[in-house]
C-alpha positions as a LaTeX table, in Angstrom:
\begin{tabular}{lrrr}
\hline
Residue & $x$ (\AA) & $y$ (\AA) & $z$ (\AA) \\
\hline
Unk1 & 57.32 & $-36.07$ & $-20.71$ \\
Unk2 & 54.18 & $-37.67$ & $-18.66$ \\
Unk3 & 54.08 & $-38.54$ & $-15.51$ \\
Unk4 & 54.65 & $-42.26$ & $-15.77$ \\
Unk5 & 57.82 & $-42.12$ & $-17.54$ \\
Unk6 & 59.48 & $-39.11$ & $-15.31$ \\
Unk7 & 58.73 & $-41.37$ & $-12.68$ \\
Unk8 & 60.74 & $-44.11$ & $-14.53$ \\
Unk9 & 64.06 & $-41.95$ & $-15.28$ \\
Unk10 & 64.13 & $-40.73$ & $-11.56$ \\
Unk11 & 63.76 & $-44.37$ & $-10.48$ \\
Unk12 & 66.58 & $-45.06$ & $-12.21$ \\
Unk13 & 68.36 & $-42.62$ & $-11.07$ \\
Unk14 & 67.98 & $-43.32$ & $-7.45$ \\
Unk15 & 68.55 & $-46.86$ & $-8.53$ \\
Unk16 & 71.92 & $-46.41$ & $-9.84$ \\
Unk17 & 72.78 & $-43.73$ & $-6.70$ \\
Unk18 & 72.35 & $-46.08$ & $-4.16$ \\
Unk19 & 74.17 & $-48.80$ & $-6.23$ \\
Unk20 & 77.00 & $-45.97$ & $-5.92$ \\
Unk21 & 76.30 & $-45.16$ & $-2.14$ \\
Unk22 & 76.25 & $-48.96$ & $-1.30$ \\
Unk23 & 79.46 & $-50.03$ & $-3.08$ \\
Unk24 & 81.18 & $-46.83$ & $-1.48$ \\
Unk25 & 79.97 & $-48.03$ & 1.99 \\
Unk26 & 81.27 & $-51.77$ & 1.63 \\
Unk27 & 84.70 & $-50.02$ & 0.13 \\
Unk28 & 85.20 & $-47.79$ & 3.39 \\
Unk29 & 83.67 & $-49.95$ & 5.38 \\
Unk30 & 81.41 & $-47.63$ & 6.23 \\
Unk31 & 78.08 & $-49.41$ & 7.34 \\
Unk32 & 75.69 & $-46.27$ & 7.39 \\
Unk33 & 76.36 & $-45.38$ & 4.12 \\
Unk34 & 75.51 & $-48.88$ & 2.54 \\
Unk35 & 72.53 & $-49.35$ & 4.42 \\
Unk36 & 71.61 & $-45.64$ & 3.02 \\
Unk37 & 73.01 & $-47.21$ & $-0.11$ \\
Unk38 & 70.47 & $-49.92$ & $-0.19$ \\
Unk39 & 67.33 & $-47.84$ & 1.32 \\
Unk40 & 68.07 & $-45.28$ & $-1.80$ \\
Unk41 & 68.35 & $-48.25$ & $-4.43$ \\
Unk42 & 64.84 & $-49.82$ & $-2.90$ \\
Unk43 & 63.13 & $-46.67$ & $-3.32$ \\
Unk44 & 64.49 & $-45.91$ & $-6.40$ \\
Unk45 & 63.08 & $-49.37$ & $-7.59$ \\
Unk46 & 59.50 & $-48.71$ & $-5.70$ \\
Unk47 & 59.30 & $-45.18$ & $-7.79$ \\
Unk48 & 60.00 & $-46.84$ & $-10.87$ \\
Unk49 & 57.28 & $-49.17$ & $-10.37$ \\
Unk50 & 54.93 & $-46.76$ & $-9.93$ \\
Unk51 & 56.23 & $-44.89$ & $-13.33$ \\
Unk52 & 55.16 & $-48.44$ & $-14.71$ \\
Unk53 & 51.56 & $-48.60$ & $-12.90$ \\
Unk54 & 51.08 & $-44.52$ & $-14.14$ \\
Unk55 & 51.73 & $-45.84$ & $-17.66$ \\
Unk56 & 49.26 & $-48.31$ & $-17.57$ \\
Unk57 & 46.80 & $-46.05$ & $-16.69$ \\
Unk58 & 47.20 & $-43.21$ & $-18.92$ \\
Unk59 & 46.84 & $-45.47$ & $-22.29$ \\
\hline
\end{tabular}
């Protein structure tokens, strides 16, 4: 697997964590962990950007 698209699936993955984190926060009203929610889902979307850019550099 090249960089670019491990980059991708771990994007995702932090993606769909946070998504988890955040909707756990708002259902135990629990503000810290949907802010930590939403940080994780950002960065999760910021890595799989980069997976992206890596892509278009290795063709």
């Amino acid at each position: 697997m090249n960089t670019g698209t491990k980059d991708q699936v771990e994007g995702k993955f932090h993606e769909l964590k946070g998504k988890v984190k955040e909707k756990a926060g708002q259902v135990a009203n629990d503000p810290e962990l949907e802010a930590e929610g939403q940080n994780e889902n950002l960065s999760g979307k910021v890595q799989n950007k980069v997976g992206d850019i890596k892509k278009v550099f290795e063709k």
